[in-house]
C-alpha positions as CSV (number, residue, x, y, z in Angstrom):
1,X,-8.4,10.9,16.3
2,X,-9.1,11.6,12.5
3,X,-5.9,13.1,12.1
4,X,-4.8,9.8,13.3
5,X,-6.4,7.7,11.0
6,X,-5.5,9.8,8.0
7,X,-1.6,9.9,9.1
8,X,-2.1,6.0,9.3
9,X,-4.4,5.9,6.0
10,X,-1.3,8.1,4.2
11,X,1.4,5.7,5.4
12,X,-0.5,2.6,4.5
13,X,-0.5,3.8,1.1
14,X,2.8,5.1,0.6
15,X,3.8,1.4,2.1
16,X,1.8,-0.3,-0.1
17,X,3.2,1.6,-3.1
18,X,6.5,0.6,-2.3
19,X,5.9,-2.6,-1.6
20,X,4.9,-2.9,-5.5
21,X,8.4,-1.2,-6.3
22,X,10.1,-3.8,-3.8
23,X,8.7,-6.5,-5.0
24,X,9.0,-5.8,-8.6
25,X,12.7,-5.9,-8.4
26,X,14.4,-8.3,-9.6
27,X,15.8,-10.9,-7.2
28,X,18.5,-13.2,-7.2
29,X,17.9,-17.1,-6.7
30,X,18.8,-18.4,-3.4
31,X,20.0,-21.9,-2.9
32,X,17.4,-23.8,-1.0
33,X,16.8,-27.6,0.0
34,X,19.8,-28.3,-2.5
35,X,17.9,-26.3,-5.3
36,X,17.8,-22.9,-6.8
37,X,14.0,-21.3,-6.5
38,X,13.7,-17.8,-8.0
39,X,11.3,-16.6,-4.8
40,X,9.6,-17.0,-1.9
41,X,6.7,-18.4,-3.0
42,X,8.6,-21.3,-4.8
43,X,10.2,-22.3,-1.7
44,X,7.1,-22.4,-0.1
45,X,5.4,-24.3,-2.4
46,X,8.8,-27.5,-2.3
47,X,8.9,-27.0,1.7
48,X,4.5,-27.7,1.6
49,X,4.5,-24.1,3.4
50,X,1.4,-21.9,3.0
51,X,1.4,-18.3,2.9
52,X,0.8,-16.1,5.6
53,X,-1.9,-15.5,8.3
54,X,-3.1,-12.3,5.8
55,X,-3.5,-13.9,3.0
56,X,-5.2,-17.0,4.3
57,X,-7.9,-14.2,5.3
58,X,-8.3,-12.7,1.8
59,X,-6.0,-9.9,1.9
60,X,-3.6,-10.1,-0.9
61,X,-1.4,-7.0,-0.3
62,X,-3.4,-3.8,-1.1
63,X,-2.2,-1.4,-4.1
64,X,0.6,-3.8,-5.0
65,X,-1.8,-6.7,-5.6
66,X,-3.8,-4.3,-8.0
67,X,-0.7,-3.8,-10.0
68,X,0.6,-7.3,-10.3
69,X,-2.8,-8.3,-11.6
70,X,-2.3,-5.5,-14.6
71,X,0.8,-7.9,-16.0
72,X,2.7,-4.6,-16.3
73,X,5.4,-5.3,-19.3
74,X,9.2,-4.7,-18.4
75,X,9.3,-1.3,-19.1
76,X,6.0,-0.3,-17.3
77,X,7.5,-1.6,-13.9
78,X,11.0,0.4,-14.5
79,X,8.7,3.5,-15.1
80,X,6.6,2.3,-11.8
81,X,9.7,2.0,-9.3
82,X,10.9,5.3,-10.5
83,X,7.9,7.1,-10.2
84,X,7.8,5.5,-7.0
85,X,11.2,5.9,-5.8
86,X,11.4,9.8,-7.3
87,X,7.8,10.5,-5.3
88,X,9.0,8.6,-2.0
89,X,12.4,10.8,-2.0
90,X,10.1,14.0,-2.5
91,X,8.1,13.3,0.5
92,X,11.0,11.8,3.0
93,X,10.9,15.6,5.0
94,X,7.3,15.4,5.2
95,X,7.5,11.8,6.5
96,X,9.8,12.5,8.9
97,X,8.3,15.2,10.0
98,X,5.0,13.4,10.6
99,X,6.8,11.2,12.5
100,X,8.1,14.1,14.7
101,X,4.9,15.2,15.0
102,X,3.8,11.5,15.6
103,X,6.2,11.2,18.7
104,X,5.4,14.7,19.9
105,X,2.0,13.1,20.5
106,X,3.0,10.4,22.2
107,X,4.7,12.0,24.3
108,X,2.2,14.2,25.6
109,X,3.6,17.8,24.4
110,X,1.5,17.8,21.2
111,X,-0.2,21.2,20.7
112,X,-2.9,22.7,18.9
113,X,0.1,24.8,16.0
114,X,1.3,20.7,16.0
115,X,-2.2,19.6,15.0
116,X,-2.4,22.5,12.4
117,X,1.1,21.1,10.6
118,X,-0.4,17.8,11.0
119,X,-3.3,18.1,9.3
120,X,-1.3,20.3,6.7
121,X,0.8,17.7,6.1
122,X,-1.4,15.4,5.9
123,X,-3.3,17.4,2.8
124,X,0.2,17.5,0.9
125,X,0.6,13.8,1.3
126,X,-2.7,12.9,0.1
127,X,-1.9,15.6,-3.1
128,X,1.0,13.4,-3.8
129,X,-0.3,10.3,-3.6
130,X,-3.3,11.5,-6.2
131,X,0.0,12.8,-8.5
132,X,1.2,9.1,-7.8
133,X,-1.7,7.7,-8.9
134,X,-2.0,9.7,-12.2
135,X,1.1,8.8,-12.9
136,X,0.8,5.2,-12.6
137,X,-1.9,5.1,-14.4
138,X,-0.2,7.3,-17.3
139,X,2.0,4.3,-17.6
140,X,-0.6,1.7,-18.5
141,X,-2.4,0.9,-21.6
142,X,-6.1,1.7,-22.5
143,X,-6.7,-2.6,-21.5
144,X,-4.9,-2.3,-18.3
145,X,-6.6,0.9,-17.4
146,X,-9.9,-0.9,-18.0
147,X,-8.9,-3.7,-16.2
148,X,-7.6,-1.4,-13.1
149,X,-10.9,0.1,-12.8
150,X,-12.8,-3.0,-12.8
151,X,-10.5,-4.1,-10.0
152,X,-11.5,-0.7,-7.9
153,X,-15.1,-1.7,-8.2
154,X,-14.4,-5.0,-7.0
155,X,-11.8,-3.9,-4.1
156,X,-14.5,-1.0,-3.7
157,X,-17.8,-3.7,-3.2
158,X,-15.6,-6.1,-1.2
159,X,-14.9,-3.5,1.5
160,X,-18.6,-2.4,1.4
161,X,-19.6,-5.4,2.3
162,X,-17.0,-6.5,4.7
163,X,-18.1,-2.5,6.2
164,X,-21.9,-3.8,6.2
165,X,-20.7,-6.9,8.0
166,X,-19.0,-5.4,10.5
167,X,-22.0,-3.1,11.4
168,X,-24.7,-6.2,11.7
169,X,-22.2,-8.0,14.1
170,X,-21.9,-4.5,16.0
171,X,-25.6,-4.3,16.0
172,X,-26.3,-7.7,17.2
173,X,-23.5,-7.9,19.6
174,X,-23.3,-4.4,21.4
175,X,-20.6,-3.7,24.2
């Protein structure tokens, strides 16, 4: 079961990460309603749209959401999609191969030398999403770093108390 919630921990973050380089690509306008809007969010906004379900709750899209708060120049998001892009190629066998692993267990034929390679490759993921991190932050000024860490604390104290939340309504309403 932990195993389980660190493969889907690992993925999350190597998701989220490139869902920062996705999203800081540059895109093309699209003609809609007669106009040209540069994204998604403008066509939202002319069609009276709102967002969705997630983000009506709070959630505002993880790691990705950290780094568009940092106003990263130009240049620092070039440095970030290749960091990400060189990091996600590096770690496509060990994907895949959790994802073997990950069917194997569904499947019923998972065995305890399966575990073992899980749980290894669980440890080399989580080493290369530290590297990742360093290297992001590498690329950030002493300001941005600042302001990163302030937004840790804040992501940090926001889960802790959605965490302490969740435990008072398990308390008061047990199965």
């Amino acid at each position: 079961m932990h195993s389980r919630k660190s493969l889907i921990t690992i993925l999350g973050i190597i998701l989220a990460f490139g869902t920062v380089v996705v999203a800081q690509q540059t895109q093309t306008p699209s003609p809609d309603a007669g106009g040209q809007f540069k994204n998604r969010s403008e066509r939202w906004s002319a069609r009276g749209e709102r967002r969705g379900g997630r983000e009506r709750m709070g959630h505002r899209g993880g790691a990705g959401h950290l780094m568009r708060e940092l106003n990263l120049t130009d240049e620092q998001r070039q440095q970030s999609r290749a960091i990400m892009q060189r990091r996600l190629a590096g770690t496509k066998s060990q994907r895949e191969e959790l994802f073997a692993l990950r069917e194997k267990r569904i499947a019923g034929t998972f065995t305890a030398d399966d575990e073992a390679g899980a749980k290894a490759l669980h440890q080399e993921m989580r080493a290369s999403m530290e590297d990742i991190h360093a290297e992001m932050e590498g690329i950030l000024t002493a300001e941005q770093k600042t302001k990163l860490e302030q937004l840790k604390q804040e992501r940090k104290a926001k889960f802790e108390q959605r965490l302490k939340e969740r435990q008072e309504f398990q308390n008061k309403n047990p199965q």
